[in-house]
N, C-alpha and C positions, 0 to 999 in steps of 0.2 A: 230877452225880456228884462225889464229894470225890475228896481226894487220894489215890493207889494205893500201898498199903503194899509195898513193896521185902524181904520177908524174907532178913536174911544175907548184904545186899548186899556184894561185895567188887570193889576195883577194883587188882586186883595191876599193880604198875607194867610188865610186857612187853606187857600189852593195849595195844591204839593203840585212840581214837575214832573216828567213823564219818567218813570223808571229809565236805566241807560239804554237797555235796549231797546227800548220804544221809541226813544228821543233820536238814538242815532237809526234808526228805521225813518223815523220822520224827516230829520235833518240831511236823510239820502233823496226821498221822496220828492222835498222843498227844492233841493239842489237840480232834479230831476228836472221838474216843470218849468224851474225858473232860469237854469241856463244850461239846460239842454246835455249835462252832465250823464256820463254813463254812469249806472249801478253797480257794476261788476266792479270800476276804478276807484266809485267814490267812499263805497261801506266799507272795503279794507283798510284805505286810508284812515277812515275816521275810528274803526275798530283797531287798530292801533295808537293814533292818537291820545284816546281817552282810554287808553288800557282795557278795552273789553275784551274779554275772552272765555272759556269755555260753554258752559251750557246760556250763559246771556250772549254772547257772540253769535250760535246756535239759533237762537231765538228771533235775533238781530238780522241774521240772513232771511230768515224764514219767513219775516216778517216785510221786510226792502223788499226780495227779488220773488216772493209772491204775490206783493201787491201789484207792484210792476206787472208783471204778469197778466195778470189777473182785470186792469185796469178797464176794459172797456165792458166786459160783464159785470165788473161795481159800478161804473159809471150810469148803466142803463137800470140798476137797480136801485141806486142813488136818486136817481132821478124822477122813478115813481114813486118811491117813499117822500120824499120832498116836493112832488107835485108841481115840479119845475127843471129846464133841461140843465145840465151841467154847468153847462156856460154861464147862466144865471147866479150861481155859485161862488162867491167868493172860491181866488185860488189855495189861500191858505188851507179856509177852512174847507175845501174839498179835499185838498191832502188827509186831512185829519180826518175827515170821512170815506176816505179809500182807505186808511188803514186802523179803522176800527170794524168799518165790513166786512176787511177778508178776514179779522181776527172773528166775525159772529159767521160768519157762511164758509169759511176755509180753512179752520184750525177747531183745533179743540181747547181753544181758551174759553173759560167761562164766561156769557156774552155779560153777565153784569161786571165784571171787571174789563173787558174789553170797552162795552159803554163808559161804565166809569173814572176811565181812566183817561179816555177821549175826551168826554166832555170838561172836564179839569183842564186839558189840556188849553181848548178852546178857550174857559174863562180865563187863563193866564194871555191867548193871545190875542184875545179881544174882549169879552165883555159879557158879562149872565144872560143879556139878551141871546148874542149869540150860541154859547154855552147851551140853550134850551134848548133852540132851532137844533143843532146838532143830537142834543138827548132825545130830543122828537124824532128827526132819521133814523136815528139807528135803533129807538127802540121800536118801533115799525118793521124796519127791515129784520129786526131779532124775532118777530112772531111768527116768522116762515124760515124755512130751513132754504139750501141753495136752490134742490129739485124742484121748487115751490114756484118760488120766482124765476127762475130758467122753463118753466111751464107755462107760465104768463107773460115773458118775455121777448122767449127765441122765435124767429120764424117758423111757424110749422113745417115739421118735417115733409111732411105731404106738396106741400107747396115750391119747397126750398131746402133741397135735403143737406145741399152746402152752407147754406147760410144755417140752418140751423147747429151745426155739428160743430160750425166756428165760432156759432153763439156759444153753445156748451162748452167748450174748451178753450173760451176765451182768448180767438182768435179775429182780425178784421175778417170780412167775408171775402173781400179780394186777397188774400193770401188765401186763405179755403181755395178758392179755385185755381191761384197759381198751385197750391198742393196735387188739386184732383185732378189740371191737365198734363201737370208731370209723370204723375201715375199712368196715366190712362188706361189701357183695359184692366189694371190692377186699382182705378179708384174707389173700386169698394171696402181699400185697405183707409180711406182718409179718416175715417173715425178712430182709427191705431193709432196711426201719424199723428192727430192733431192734439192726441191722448200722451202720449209720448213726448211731443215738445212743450205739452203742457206741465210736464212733471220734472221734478228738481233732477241734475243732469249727474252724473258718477263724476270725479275727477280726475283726467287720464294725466297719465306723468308719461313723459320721455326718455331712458336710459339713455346715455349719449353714446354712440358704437364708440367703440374705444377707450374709453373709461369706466363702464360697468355694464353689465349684464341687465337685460329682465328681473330675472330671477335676483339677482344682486340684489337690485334697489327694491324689490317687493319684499325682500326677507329683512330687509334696515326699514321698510315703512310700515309693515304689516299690511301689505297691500295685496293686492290680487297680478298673475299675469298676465296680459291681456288676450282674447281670443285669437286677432290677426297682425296686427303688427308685433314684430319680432322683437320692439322696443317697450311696448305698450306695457305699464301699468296700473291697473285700475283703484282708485284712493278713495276708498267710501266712507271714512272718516280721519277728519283732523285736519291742523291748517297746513297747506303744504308751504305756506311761505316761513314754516318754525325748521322743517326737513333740511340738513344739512346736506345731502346732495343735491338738492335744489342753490344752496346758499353759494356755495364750492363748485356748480356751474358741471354738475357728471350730471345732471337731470333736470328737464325740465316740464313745463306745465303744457300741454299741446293732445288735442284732441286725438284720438287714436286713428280718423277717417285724414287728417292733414299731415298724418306722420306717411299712411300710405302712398299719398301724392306724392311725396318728398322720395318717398323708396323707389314706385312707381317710372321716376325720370330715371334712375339711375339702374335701373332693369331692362328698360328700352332697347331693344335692338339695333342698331348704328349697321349703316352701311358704311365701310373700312375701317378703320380702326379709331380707337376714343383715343383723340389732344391729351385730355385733361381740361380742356379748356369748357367751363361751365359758367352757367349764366339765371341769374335769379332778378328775372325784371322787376319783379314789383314786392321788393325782396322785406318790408319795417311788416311787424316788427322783428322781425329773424326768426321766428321759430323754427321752420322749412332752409331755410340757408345755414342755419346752425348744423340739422340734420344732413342736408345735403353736401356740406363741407367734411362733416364728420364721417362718410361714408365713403366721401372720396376720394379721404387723403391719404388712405393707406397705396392707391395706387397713383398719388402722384397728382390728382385732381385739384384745382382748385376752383373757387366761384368768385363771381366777380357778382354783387351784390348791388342791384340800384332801387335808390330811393332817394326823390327828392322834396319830404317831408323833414324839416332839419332834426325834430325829435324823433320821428320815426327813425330818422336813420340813426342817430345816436341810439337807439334802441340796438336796432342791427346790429352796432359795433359791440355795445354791451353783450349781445345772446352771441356773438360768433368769438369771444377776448379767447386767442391761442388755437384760434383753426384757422385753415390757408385763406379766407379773406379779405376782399379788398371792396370796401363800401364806396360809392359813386353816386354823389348826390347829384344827381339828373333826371328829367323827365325823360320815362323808358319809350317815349316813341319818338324825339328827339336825342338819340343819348349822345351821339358821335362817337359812339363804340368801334372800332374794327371791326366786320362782319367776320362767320367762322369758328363761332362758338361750338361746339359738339352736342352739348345737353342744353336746353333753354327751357327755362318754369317762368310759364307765365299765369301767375296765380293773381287774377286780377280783382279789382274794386269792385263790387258787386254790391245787392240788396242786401245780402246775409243775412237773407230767409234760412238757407239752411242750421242757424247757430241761434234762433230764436231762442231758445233754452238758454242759452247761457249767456245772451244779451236780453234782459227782461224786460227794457222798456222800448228794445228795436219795434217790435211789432206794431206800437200803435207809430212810431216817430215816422217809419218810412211810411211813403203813400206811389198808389199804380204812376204818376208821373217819375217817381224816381230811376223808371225803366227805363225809358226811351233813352236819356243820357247816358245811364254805364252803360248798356249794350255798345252805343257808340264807339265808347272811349275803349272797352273790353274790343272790339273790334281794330281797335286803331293799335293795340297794345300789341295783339296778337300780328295784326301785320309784323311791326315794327320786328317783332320776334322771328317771325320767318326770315326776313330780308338779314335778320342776323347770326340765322343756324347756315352750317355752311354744306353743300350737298352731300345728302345720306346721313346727315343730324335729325336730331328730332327735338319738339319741340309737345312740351307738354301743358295743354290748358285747363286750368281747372279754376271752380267758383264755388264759393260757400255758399249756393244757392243751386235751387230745383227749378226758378222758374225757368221756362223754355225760351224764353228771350235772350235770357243772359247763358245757355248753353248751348243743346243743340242748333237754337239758331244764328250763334255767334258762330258753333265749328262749321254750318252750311256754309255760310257765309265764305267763311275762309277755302274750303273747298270750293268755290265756286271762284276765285280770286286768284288762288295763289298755288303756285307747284307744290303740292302740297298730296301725299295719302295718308289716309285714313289706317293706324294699325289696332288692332283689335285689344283696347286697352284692359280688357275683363283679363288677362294672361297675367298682367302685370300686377295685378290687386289680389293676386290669391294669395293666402288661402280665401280671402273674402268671397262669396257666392252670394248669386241669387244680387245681381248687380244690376239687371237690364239687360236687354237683346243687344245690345254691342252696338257697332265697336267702343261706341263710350261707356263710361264707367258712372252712376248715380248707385252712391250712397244716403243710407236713410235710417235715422234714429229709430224708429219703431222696429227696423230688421237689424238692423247692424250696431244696435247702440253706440253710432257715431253721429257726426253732423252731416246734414245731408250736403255731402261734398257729391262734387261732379269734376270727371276729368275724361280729355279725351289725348292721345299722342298722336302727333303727327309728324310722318317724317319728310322731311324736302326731297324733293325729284333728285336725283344723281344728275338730272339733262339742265336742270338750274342751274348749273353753275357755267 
């Protein structure tokens, strides 16, 4: 999207700017809509930038990554307060009214300084007339509380028990049912789940094996240790990017469910004996090939790391600096690998439905068309990956996602194609429980306080080769 034309802009000198934290909330938002930037990459950068830090940092998150969030339930409330659909909307000035709404319906900021401060905003980036239009939205929308307008809003439950549950939790309604067919005879949990991904997420850290401990780095962060991974721990306040074992590369930033994956492969049972020879197809940005290398190397393992995203893999090279690694910028279903790898993760391109939480503005960005594609290419990868485990290897696939397209019907699939069984991947994820009826493994934020990863292992026929 180009640049958004400002008609009649005026910035009369009694207007004041938005506080920092507001401004770089805003200036994430703008960046959001208008060139499709992510939230989580762009408010760190700018909260660095401009020196913000502690409780306005705080405020600046809170403020970005729950409007995001939050966005399609402002949008439809936005839209009856203003008595016109969003689209109608200038883009600007709908930023500025997404996040002055969730500051009156999703925080405890006083809604006269939240209005306030909004509408200033607007007379600095357009003009009193505009300025009004927006003091007029939101002081509308500040004479009901959120239950109010989520009452007159959502689909009736009666009617649409999904639709309305992703209304309330500020989800699209086609993710609500990719949720509720993942679950299945457990979907009476999607009011948890969607309750859960709606809420600000913990920050899990990664011990690197060989370098420190759990317990090490929790007692240098004041951190928690985690409940299942033997790496894991849990950071519920402060910036990890100031943690000097983060800095100095003994820890890093990685979900506690993606650390299991990474364990997972290298748990797997092998028929005759492990090469060393390992293999991370779809390996940028390294978090999982960092762990996967660091777990290997004591006995002699190493990984062979492809990605053919030239930043992403410069990433890889950065998360893996002094572990057995060897980056290969190629496409993993073309790589012209030598077949015969031992251990192969193929942790593919997905919706990343399961990490909603902690990408805020995925939910509204992806849409049901963006399936049909990665199942494909997830399909093609995973070939690729079999043809290059060598027999009695295994290969382990997993996705940051629950929908069923991009899991169990990607591993049917492959079972149905490829010499290939099914091992009973719940063995390898303990102590985690309460995973699914097997063989695959579906984690899930409202039970496991992880992202709802999905993995299954499979190992090649002995008779394939």
């Amino acid at each position: 999207m180009g640049a958004v034309t400002r008609p009649d802009r005026k910035r009369p000198g009694r207007r004041k700017h938005l506080d920092p934290a507001r401004q770089a909330a805003f200036d994430v938002l703008r960046a959001v809509s208008e060139r499709d930037a992510y939230a989580n990459l762009a408010l760190p950068a700018i909260l660095r930038e401009r020196g913000i830090s502690g409780l306005d940092a705080a405020f600046a998150t809170e403020l970005t990554y729950g409007t995001c969030r939050s966005r399609g339930l402002l949008d439809a409330v936005i839209a009856a307060a203003a008595g016109r659909p969003v689209d109608r909307i200038d883009p600007v000035l709908l930023d500025l009214l997404r996040l002055g709404s969730y500051q009156v319906l999703r925080t405890r900021v006083d809604d006269h300084a939240a209005v306030s401060t909004t509408v200033e905003q607007a007379g600095l980036e357009f003009d009193t007339a505009r300025a009004g239009f927006v003091n007029g939205v939101l002081r509308t929308i500040a004479r009901r509380d959120e239950a109010s307008w989520v009452e007159e809003l959502a689909p009736p439950a009666s009617r649409d028990p999904v639709g309305h549950l992703a209304f309330v939790h500020a989800h699209p309604r086609w993710v609500g049912q990719a949720f509720a067919d993942a679950l299945g005879a457990r979907a009476g949990e999607l009011g948890a789940l969607l309750a859960s991904d709606d809420s600000r997420p913990v920050v899990h850290l990664a011990a690197r094996p060989g370098a420190m401990t759990a317990a090490e780095l929790a007692e240098q962060t004041g951190a928690t240790v985690g409940d299942y991974s033997p790496y894991a721990v849990y950071l519920r306040d402060g910036d990890p990017g100031e943690l000097a074992a983060l800095r100095d590369g003994r820890a890093l930033v990685q979900d506690e469910g993606s650390q299991l994956v990474a364990r997972a492969l290298t748990l797997a049972p092998l028929q005759g004996a492990d090469g060393g020879r390992w293999l991370d197809l779809c390996a940028g940005p390294g978090g999982k090939t960092a762990l996967l290398a660091a777990l290997g190397q004591d006995s002699g393992a190493s990984v062979t790391a492809v990605e053919p995203a030239p930043r992403r893999a410069e990433m890889v090279e950065q998360n893996t600096a002094g572990l057995p690694v060897e980056v290969v910028r190629v496409d993993g279903r073309e790589s012209g690998l030598t077949p015969g790898f031992d251990r192969v993760l193929v942790d593919a391109p997905c919706t990343g439905l399961g990490a909603l939480r902690r990408r805020p503005e995925a939910r509204w960005r992806r849409q049901p068309g963006d399936v049909p594609q990665l199942a494909k290419l997830q399909r093609e990868l995973l070939a690729s990956a079999i043809r290059l485990t060598r027999p009695g290897g295994v290969v382990l696939y997993a996705t940051c996602s629950p929908h069923l397209a991009e899991t169990t019907g990607v591993v049917a699939d492959a079972l149905r194609r490829h010499p290939v069984t099914a091992l009973d991947t719940r063995e390898l994820f303990a102590p985690a429980d309460d995973t699914g009826e097997g063989p695959s493994v579906q984690l899930w934020p409202h039970r496991h306080g992880t992202d709802a990863m999905f993995a299954a292992a499979l190992r090649v026929d002995p008779a394939a080769g």
